[in-house]
C-alpha positions as CSV (number, residue, x, y, z in Angstrom):
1,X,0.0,0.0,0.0
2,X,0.9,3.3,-0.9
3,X,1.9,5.5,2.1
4,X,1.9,9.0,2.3
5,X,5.3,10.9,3.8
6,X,4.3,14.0,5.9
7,X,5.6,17.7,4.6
8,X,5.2,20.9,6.2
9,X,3.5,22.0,2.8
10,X,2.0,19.4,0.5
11,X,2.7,21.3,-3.1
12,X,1.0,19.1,-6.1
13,X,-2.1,17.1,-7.0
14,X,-3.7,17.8,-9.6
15,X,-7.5,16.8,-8.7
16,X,-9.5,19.4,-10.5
17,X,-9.6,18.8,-14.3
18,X,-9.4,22.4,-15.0
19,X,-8.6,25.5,-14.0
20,X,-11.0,28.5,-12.8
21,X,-10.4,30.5,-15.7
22,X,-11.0,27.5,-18.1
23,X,-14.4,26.6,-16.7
24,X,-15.3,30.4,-17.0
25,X,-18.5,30.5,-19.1
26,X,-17.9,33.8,-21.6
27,X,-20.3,36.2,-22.2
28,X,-20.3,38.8,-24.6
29,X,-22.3,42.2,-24.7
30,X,-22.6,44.5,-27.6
31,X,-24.6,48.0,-28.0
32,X,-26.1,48.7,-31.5
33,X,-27.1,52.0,-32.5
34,X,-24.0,53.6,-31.5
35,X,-23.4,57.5,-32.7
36,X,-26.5,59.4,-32.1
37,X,-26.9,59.6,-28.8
38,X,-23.6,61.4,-27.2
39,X,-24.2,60.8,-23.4
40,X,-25.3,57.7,-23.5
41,X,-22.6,56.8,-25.9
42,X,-20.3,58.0,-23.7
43,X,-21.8,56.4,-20.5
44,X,-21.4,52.9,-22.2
45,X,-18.0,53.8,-23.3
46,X,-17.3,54.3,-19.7
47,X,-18.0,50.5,-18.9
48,X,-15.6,47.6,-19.0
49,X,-13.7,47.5,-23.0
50,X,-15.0,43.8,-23.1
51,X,-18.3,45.5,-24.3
52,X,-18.2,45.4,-28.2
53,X,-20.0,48.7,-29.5
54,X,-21.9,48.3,-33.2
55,X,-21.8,52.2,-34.9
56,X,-24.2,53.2,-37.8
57,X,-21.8,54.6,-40.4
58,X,-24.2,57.5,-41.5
59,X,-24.5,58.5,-37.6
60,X,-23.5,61.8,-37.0
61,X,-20.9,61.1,-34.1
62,X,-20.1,57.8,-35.7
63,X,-16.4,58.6,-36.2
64,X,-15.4,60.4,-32.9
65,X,-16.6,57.6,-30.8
66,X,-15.1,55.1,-33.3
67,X,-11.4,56.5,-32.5
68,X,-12.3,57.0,-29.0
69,X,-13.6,53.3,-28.4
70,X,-10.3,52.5,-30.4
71,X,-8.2,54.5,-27.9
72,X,-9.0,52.2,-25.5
73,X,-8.9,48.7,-27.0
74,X,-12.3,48.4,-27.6
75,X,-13.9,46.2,-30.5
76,X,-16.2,48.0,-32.8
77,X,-18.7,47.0,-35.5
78,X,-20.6,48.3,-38.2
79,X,-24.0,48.5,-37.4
80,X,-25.1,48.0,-41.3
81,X,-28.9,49.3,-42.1
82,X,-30.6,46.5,-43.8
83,X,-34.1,46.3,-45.1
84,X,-37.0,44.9,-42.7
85,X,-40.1,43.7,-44.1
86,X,-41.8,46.4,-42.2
87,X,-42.7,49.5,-43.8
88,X,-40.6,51.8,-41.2
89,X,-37.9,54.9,-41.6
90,X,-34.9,53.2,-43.2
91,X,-30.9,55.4,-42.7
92,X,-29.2,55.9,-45.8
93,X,-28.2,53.6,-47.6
94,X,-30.1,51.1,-46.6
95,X,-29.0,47.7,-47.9
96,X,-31.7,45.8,-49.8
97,X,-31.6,42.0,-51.7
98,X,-32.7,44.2,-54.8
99,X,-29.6,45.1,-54.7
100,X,-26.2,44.3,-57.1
101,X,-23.9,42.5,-56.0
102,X,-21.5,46.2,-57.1
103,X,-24.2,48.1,-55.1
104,X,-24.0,46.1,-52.1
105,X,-20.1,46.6,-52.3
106,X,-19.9,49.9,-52.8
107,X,-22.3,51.4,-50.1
108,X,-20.3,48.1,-47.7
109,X,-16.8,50.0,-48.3
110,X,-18.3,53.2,-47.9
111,X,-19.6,52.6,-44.3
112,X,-16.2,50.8,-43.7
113,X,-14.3,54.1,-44.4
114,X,-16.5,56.0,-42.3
115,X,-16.4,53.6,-39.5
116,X,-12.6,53.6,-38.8
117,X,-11.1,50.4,-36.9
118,X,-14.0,48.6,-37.3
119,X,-13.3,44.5,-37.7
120,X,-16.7,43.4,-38.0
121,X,-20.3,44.2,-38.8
122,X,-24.0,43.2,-37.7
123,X,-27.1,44.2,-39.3
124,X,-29.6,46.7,-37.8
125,X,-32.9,45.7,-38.2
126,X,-32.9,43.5,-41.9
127,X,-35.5,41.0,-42.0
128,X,-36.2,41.4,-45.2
129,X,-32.2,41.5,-46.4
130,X,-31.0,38.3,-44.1
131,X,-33.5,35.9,-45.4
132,X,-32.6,36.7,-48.9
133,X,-29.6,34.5,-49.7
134,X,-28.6,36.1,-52.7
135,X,-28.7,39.2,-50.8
136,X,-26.6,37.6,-48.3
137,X,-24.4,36.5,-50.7
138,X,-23.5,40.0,-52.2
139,X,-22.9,41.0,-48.5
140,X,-20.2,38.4,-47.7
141,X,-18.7,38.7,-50.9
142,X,-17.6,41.8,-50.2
143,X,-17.0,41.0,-46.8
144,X,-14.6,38.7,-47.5
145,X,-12.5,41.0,-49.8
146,X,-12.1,42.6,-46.5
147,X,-11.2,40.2,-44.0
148,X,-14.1,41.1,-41.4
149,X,-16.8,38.8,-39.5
150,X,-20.4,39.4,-39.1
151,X,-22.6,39.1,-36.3
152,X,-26.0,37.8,-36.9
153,X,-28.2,39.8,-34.7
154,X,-31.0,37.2,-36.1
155,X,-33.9,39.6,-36.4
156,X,-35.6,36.8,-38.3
157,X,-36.2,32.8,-37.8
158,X,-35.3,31.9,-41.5
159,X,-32.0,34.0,-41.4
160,X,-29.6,32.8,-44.4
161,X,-26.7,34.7,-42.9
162,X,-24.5,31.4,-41.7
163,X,-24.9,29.5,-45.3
164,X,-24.2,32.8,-47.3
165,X,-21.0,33.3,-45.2
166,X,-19.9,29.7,-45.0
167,X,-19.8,30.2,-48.8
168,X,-17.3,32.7,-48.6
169,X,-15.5,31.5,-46.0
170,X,-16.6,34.7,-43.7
171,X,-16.2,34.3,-40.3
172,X,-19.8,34.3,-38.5
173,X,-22.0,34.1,-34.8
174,X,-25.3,34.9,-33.9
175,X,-27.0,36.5,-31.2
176,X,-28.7,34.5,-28.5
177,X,-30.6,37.3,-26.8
178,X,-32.0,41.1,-26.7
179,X,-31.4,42.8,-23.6
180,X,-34.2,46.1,-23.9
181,X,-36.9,44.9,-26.1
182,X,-38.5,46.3,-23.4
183,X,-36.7,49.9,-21.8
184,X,-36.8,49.2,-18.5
185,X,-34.1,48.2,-15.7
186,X,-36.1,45.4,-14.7
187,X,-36.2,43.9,-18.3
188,X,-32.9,44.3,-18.8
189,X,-32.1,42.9,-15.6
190,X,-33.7,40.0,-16.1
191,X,-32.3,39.5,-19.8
192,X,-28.7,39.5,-17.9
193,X,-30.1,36.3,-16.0
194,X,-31.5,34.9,-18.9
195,X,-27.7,35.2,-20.5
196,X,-25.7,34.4,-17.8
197,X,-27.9,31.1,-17.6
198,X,-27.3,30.3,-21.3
199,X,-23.7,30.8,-21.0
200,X,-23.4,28.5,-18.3
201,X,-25.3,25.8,-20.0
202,X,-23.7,25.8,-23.4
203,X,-20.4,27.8,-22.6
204,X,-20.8,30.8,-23.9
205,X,-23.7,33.9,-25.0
206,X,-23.6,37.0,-27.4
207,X,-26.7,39.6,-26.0
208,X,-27.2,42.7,-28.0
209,X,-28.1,45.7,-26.5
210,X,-29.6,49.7,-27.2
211,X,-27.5,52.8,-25.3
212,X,-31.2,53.6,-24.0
213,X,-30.9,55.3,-20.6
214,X,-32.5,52.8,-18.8
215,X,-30.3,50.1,-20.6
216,X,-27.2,52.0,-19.4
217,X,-28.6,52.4,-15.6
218,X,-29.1,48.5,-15.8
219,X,-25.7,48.1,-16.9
220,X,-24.0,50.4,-14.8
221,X,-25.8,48.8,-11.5
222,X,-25.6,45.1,-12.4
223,X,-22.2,44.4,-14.7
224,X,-20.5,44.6,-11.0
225,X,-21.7,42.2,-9.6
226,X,-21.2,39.6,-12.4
227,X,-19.9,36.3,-10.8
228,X,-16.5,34.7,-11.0
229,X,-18.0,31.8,-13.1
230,X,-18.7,34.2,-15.6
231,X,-16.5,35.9,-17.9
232,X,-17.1,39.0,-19.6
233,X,-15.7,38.9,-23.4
234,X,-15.8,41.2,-26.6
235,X,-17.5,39.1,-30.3
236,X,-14.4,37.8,-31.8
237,X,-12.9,36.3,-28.4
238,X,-16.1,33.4,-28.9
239,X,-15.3,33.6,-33.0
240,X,-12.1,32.2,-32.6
241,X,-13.4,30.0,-30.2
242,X,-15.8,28.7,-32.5
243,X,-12.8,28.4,-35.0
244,X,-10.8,25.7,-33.3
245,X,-11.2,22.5,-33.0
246,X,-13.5,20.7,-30.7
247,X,-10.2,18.5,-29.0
248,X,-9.0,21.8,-28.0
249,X,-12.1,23.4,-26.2
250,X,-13.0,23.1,-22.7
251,X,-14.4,19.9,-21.8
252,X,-17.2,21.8,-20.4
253,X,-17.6,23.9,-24.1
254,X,-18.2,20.5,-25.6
255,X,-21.7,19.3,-26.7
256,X,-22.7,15.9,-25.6
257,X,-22.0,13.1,-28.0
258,X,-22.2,9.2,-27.6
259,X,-18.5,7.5,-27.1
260,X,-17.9,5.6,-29.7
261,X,-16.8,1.9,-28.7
262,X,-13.2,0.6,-29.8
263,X,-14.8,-2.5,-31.7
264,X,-16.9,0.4,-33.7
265,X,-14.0,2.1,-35.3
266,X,-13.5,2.2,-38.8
267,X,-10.1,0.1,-38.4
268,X,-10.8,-1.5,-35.4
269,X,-8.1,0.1,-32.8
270,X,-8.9,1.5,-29.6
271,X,-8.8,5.4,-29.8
272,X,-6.0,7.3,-27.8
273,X,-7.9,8.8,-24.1
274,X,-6.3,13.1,-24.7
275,X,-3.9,13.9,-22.5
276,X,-4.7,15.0,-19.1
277,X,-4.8,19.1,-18.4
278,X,-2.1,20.3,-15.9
279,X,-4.1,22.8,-13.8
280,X,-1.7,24.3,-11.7
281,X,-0.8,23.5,-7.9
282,X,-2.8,23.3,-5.1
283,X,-1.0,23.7,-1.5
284,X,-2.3,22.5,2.0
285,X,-0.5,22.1,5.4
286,X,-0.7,18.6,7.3
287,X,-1.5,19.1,10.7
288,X,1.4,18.5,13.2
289,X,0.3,16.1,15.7
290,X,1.3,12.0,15.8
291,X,-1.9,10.7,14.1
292,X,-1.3,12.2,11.1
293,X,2.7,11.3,10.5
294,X,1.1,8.7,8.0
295,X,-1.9,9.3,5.9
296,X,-3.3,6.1,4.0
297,X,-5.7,5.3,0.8
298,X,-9.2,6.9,1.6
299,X,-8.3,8.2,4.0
300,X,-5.4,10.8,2.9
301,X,-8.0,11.2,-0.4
302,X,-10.3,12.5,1.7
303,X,-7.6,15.0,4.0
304,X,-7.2,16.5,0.5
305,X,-11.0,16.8,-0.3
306,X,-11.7,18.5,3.0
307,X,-8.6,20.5,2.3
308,X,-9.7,22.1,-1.2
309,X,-13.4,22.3,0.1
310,X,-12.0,24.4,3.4
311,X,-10.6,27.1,0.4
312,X,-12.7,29.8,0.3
313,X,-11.7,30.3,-3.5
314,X,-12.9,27.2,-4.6
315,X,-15.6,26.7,-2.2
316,X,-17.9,28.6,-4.6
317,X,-17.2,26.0,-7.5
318,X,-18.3,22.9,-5.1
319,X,-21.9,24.0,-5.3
320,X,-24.4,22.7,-8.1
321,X,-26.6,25.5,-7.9
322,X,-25.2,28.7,-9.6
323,X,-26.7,32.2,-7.6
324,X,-28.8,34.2,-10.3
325,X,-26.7,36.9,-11.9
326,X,-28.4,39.7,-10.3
327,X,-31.6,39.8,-7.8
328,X,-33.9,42.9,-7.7
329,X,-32.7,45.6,-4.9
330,X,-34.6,46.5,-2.4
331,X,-35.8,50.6,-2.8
């Protein structure tokens, strides 16, 4: 039997299978509409630079806050105009499937030079334009002559927006919720919950929101007190993530599949287990008296599980049930 020789400090053991950071769900936040409104532009500006900002390129502040979000590291997209399939006030120049494909181009590298350091782009409004796949289509094709992404903000169920960029090999992600469809704190509020909770359950969330002032009181109150599990992100941090392969993603990224049996593969050889992750070191004293000069089997195993669960840092983790992102103050 394996015996255990007593330290001061016990420095190894690797028991956790990954670290705190790699079991971080990410969640990303972006504000449309950017370049109108100065104060609130500015107030969102003021929040963490994870928080991707999407600019109208025909907005009349569009530029300033484009260098100044660039100034301090923060991502910015072009918030293209596309067509709905409501009859509302469309900006200029409006992006339509009627469209040719040297239209579409031309008014695409337009707003790129008037949105400087942009590296993406997501469509305001656009029902009408992202169901259209030849529409689509002219979009990524110019797209891709400029090395950006796009970020499906999914304004419609039938959206044609991943096949048309697949097709051009255009880096693409959706969004997975609305924040304000309704301005008030307590919708946006609970829209935070309802992200957090999706991030935790498939690894990671894209929520698109409006620099309406109750949207930037929301934010301002409740991005504090975003838990450790959770970690705040700009777009393309999940785009490359969505770019690797599945071996190298968090085991806790990775969607459920059935194991497939040795005697089931194609040439009948039993598949290589990966390689286990090295998490860093975890370091506990052993107490000084007689009884524990030799800890054996179980019951040194469970010294060290009573040691990690004793942490206050990791404590947290040990717990199934995940507190809600943010619970209504009292007045």
């Amino acid at each position: 039997m394996l015996k255990h020789r007593p330290f001061k400090r016990l420095i190894g053991l690797s028991l956790l299978i990954m670290s705190l950071q790699a079991s971080a769900a990410q969640l990303a936040i972006v504000i449309d509409d950017f370049g109108y409104r100065t104060k609130e532009d500015n107030q969102i500006l003021a929040l963490p630079t994870p928080i991707t900002i999407a600019i109208l390129p025909d907005s009349p502040h569009g530029q300033l806050v484009a260098n100044k979000a660039h100034q301090q590291g923060r991502e910015i997209l072009i918030h293209m105009p596309m067509k709905p399939l409501s009859q509302q006030p469309l900006e200029k120049n409006t992006l339509a499937p009627s469209m040719s494909a040297e239209e579409v181009d031309r008014i695409i590298q337009r707003a790129i030079s008037k949105v400087p350091h942009a590296t993406g782009m997501n469509n305001h409004m656009g029902s009408e334009m992202t169901s259209s796949l030849p529409g689509m289509r002219n979009v990524m094709r110019s797209l891709s002559r400029s090395n950006f992404f796009f970020l499906d903000s999914v304004t419609i169920g039938n959206t044609q927006v991943a096949k048309a960029a697949k097709e051009f090999g255009v880096p693409a992600v959706r969004r997975h919720l609305f924040l304000d469809n309704h301005q008030s704190e307590e919708e946006t509020r609970t829209q935070l919950n309802k992200a957090v909770a999706y991030a935790r359950k498939h690894g990671n969330a894209i929520a698109i929101g409006h620099p309406h002032p109750s949207t930037v009181r929301a934010l301002q109150k409740f991005l504090p007190q975003l838990p450790s599990d959770i970690e705040l992100v700009n777009v393309s941090t999940l785009l490359n993530r969505a770019q690797q392969p599945q071996e190298q993603q968090p085991l806790k990224m990775q969607p459920e599949e059935p194991k497939q049996s040795s005697k089931d593969s194609p040439n009948g050889t039993q598949t290589t287990p990966p390689a286990p992750v090295e998490i860093g070191i975890c370091e506990f004293e052993l107490p000084n008296n007689t009884s524990a000069t030799q800890l054996e089997g179980i019951h040194f195993l469970m010294f060290v599980v009573e040691s990690i669960y004793q942490d206050k840092t990791l404590r947290p983790l040990l717990s199934n049930k995940k507190p809600s992102l943010f619970t209504q103050q009292k007045p």
